[in-house]
C-alpha positions in Angstrom: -136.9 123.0 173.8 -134.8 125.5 172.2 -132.2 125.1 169.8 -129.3 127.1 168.5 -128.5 126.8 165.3 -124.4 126.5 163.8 -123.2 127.1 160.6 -122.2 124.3 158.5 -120.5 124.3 155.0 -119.1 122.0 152.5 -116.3 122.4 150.3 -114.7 119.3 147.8 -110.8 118.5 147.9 -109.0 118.0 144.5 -106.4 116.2 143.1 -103.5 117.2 141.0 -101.2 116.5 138.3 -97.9 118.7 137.6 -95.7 118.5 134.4 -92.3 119.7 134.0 -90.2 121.1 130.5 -86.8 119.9 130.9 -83.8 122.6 130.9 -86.8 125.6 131.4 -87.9 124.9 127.7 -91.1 125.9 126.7 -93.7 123.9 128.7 -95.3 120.6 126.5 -97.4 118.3 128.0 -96.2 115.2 128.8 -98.0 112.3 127.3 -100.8 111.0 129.5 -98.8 106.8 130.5 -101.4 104.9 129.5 -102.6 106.8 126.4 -102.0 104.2 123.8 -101.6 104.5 120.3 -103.6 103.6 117.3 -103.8 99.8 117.1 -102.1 98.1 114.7 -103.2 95.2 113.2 -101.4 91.6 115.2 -98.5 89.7 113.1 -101.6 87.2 112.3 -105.4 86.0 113.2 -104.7 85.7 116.9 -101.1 85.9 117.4 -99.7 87.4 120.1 -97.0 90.4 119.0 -94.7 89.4 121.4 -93.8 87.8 124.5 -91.4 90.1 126.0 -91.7 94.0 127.1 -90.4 96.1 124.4 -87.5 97.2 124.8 -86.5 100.7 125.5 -84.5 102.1 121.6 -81.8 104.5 121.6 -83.4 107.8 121.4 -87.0 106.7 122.6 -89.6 108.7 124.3 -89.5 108.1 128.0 -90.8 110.4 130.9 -90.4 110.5 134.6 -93.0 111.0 137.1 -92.2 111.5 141.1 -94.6 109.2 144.1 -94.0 110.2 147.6 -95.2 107.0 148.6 -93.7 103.7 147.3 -96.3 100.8 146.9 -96.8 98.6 149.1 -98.5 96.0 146.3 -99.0 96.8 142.7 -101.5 93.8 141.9 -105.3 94.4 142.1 -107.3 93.5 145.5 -103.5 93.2 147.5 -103.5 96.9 148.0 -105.9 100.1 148.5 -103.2 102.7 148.5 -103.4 105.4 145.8 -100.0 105.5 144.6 -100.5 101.3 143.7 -103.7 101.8 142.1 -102.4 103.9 140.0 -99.6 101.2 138.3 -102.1 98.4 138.7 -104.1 100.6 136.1 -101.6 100.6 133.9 -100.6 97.0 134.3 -103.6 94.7 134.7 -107.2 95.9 133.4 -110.5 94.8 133.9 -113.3 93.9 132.2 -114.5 97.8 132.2 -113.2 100.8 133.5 -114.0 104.0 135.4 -113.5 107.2 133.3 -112.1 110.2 135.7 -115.5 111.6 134.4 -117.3 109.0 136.1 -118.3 107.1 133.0 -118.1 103.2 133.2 -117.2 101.7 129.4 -115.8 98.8 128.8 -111.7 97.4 128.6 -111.5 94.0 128.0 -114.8 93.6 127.1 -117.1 94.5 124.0 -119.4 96.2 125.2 -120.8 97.1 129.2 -123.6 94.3 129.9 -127.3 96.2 130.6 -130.7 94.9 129.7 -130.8 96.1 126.0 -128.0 94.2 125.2 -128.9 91.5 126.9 -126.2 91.3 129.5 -128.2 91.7 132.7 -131.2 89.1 132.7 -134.6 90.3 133.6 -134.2 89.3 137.3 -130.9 91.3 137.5 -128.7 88.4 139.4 -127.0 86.9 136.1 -124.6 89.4 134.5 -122.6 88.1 131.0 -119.6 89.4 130.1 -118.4 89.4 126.4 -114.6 89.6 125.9 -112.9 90.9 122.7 -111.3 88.1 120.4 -107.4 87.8 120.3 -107.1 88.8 123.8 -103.4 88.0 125.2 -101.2 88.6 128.0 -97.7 90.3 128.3 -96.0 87.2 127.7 -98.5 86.4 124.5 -100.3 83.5 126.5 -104.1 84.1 125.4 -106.4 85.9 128.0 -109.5 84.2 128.2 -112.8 84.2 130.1 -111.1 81.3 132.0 -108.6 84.1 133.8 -111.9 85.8 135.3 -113.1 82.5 136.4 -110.0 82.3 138.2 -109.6 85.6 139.6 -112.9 85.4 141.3 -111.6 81.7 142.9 -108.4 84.0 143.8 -109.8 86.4 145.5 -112.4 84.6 147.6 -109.3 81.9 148.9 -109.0 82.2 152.5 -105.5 81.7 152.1 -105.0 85.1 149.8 -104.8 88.1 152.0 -106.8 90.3 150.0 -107.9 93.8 151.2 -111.5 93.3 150.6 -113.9 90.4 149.1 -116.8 93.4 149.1 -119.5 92.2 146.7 -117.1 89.4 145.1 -118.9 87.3 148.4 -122.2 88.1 146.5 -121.3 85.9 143.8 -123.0 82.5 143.4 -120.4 81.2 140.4 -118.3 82.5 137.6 -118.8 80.6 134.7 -116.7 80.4 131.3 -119.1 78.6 128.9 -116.3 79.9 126.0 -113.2 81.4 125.9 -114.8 84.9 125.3 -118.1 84.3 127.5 -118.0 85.2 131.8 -121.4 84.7 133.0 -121.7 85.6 136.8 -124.7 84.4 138.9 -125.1 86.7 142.3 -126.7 85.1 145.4 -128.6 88.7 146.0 -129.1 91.6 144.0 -125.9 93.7 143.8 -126.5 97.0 141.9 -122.9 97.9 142.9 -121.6 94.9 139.8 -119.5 97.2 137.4 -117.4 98.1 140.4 -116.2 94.2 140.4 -113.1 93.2 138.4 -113.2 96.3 137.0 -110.5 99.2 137.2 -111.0 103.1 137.7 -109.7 106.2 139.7 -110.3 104.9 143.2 -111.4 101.2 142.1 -108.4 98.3 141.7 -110.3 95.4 140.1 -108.4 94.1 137.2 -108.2 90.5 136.0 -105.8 87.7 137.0 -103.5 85.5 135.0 -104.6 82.2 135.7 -101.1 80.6 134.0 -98.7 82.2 136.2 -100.9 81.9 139.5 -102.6 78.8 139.2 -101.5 76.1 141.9 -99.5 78.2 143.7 -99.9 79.1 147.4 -100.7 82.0 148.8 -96.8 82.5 150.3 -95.8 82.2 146.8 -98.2 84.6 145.2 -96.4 87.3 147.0 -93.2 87.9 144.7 -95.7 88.4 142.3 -98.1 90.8 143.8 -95.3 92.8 144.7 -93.4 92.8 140.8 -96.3 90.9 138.4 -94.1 90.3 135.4 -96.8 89.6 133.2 -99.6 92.0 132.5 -102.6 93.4 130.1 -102.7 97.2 130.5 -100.4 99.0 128.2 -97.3 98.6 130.9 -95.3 96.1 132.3 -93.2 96.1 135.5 -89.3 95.2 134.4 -87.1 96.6 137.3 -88.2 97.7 140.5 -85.4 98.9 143.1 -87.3 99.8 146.6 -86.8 102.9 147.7 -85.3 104.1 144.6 -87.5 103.5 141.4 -89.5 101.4 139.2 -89.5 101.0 135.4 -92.4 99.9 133.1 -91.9 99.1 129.1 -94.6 98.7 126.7 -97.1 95.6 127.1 -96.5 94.1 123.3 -99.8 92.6 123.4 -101.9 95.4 124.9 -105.4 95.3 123.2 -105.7 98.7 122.1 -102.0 99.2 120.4 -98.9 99.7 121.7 -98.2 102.8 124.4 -97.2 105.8 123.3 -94.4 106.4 125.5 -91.4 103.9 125.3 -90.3 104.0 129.1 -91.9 105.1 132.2 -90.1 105.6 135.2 -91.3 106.2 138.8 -89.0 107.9 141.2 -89.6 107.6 145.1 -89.5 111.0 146.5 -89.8 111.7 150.5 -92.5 114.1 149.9 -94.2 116.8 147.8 -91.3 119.3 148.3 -88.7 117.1 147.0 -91.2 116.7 144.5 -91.5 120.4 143.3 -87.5 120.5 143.3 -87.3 117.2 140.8 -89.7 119.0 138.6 -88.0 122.2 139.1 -84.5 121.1 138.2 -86.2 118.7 135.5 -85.5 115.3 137.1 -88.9 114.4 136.7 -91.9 115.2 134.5 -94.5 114.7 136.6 -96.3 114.4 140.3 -100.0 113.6 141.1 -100.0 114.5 144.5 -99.9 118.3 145.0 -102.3 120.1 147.9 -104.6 123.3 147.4 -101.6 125.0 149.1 -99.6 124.2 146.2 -101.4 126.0 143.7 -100.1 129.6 144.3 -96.4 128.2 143.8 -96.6 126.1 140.9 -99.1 128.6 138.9 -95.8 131.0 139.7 -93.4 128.6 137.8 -95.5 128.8 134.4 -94.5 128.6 131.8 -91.7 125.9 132.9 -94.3 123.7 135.3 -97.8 123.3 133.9 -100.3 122.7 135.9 -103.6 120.3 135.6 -106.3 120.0 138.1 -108.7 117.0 138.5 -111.5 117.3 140.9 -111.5 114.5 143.4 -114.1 112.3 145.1 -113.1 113.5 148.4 -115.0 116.5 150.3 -115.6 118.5 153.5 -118.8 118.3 155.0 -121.1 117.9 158.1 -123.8 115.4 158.5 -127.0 116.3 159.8 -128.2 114.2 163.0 -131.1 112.9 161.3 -132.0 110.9 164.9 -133.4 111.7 168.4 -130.6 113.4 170.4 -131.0 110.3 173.5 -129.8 107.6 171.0 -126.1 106.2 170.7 -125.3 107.5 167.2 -129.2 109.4 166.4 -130.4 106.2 164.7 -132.3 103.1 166.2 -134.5 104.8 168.8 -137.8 102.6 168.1 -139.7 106.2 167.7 -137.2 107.5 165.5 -138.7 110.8 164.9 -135.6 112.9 164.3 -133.3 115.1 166.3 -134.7 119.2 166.1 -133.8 121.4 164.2 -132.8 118.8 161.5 -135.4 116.9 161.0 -137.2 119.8 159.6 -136.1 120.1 155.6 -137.0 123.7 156.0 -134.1 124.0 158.2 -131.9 121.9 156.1 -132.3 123.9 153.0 -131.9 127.3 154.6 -128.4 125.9 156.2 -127.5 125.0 152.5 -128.5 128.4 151.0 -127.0 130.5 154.0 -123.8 129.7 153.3 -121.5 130.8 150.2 -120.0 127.3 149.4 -118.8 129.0 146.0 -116.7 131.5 148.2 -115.1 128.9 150.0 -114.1 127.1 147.2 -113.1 130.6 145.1 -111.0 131.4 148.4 -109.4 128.2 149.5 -109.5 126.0 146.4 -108.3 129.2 143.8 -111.5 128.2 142.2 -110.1 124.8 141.0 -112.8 122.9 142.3 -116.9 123.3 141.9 -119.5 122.8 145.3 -120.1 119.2 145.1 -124.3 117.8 144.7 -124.1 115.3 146.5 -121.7 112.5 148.5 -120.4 111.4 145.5 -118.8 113.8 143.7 -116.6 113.1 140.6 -117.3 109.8 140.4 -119.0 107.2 138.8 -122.3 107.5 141.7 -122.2 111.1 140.4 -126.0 112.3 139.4 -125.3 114.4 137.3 -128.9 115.8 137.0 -128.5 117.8 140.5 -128.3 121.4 140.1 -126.2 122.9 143.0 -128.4 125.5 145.6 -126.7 129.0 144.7 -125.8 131.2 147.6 -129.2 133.0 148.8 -129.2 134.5 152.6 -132.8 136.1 151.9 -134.0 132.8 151.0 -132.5 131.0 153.7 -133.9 133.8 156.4 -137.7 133.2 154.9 -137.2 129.1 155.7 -136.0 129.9 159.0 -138.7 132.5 160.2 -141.2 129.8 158.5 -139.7 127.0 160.7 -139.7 129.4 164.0 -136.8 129.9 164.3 -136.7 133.6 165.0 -133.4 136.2 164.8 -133.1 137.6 168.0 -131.2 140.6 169.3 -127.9 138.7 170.0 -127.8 137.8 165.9 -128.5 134.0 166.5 -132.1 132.3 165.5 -133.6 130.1 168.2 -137.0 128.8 168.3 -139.1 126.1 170.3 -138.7 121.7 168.5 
């Protein structure tokens, strides 16, 4: 049969971040909220620093960053929303974390378990954690290997209402053999492991505090998913007025020195625009939520509004129908031979090399973004050893007259499948 062929493309969405200069002052960067400081050494051997937030001193450094969307939880594995991801990083952390570079290293941990190290065993299903020493919470109650014990039990309790068990229900046991030791036997081989109890950019994972959640129901855990007053990251959570703002003070006990920053507040904007008017009039340092539509204006307001752009994990795209054109979704026909024209790669590739992806990303994106290599772009699935196809029509044209598919008068290449 004849088939005609469209034109596809694929173009990546990006994030961004906005920082304001108060009073139209020279533009400075405010300090990234969780970028600690260098550690200082504890008031003694394993000692906690302090049991309380530290409070904010009379001239100390605090900025203000804008959400147009208030949290609906702020504790890992109560919440998927962007906007509580984001605090959860800042106030409970994981065993590792995901760098917005895609890099997985380690948080609470010494080191990222793999083979060499001896952290993943030979038959890949036993994976052992090895936590720092003097590890504590906000309060300055220790954080052990006993807390990830626990948040496993937490999370797989029918009576928690968790967003997702995904891979936790792989787990055979959590073990503690010693307060700095987590050994965790899977049921199944589960390559996806450093995504579990660990945080990053799209990933909420942190760990639990088994003294303030232990024993308690699930109706009771709620006041805490939705204000934790005890934490790990470099933040904790001391006032939180729905609708209005939240305020976070430096964790005392936060493992790799105390925060930078003495106060950070979150107002709750309606949207983007009131957004752009808070930084504009200095109410607020900073919002991480801007569109590509956004660029043009806030490049305009330089040097008073500086802009930074993160390329996100999110992109446009078509997906070829790989199956034959009579089944449901073009998979599962027991003679699955593939759906014409796209089970030839010939005509795959010259779809990819026909079309200017770098154009559309120059044009639409203001060239903030790059033409993604795969599904996973920016992000810790990344391989980063794909090249992207460059733009090449007369490339493209060859594969298609090779395939059969001809150009005909009417500008559109058709050929017989």
């Amino acid at each position: 049969m004849k088939q005609k062929l469209s034109i596809l493309f694929s173009l990546m969405v990006l994030a961004s971040i906005v920082l304001a200069a108060c009073g139209g002052a020279p533009a400075t960067e405010a300090p990234a909220p969780e970028a600690p400081a260098e550690a200082t050494e504890a008031p003694g051997a394993c000692e906690p620093a302090g049991t309380e937030p530290i409070a904010f001193p009379d001239g100390g450094k605090s900025v203000t960053g804008a959400y147009d969307q208030e949290p609906d939880a702020v504790v890992p594995y109560f919440t998927q929303m962007s906007y509580a991801v984001w605090v959860t990083q800042m106030t409970l952390v994981g065993l590792g974390e995901w760098t917005d570079e895609g890099a997985f290293i380690p948080e609470l941990a010494v080191e990222v378990p793999s083979a060499d190290n001896g952290g993943v065993s030979a038959d890949g299903l036993t994976i052992t954690w090895k936590l720092k020493d003097c590890l504590f919470w906000s309060d300055g109650a220790p954080l052990t290997a006993e807390d990830v014990v626990f948040t496993w039990g937490f999370v797989m309790d029918p009576g928690n209402a968790v967003t997702s068990r995904t891979g936790y229900d792989k787990i055979a046991s959590v073990e503690a053999p010693d307060a700095t030791t987590v050994v965790i036997t899977f049921s199944e081989l589960y390559p996806a492991w450093p995504t579990l109890f660990t945080q990053g950019p799209n990933n909420a994972g942190g760990i639990l505090p088994k003294h303030i959640l232990e024993g308690v129901t699930a109706a009771e855990s709620d006041p805490f998913t939705r204000m934790p007053t005890v934490g790990s990251g470099p933040f904790v959570i001391t006032e939180w007025i729905p609708g209005d703002y939240m305020t976070l003070l430096p964790n005392p006990n936060y493992h790799k020195g105390r925060a930078i920053l003495d106060r950070l507040q979150i107002r709750f904007v309606a949207d983007s625009a009131a957004a752009l008017a808070a930084l504009q009039t200095g109410d607020v340092d900073f919002y991480p939520n801007f569109s590509e539509g956004d660029i043009a204006t806030l490049e305009s307001l330089a040097p008073a509004v500086v802009l930074t752009v993160d390329p996100g994990s999110n992109f446009e795209h078509y997906f070829f129908n790989m199956g034959r054109v009579d089944g449901v979704d073009g998979r599962g026909a027991a003679d699955n031979e593939g759906f014409c024209p796209f089970k030839d790669v010939r005509v795959r590739k010259a779809l990819t090399l026909g079309i200017n992806r770098q154009a559309i990303v120059d044009a639409l994106l203001f060239g903030k973004t790059t033409v993604p290599v795969s599904q996973w772009p920016n992000s810790g699935w990344t391989n980063t050893s794909l090249t992207v196809d460059g733009y090449d029509p007369d490339a493209a044209a060859a594969l298609l007259d090779e395939a059969g598919y001809t150009l005909g008068a009417d500008g559109i290449r058709a050929g017989e499948c």
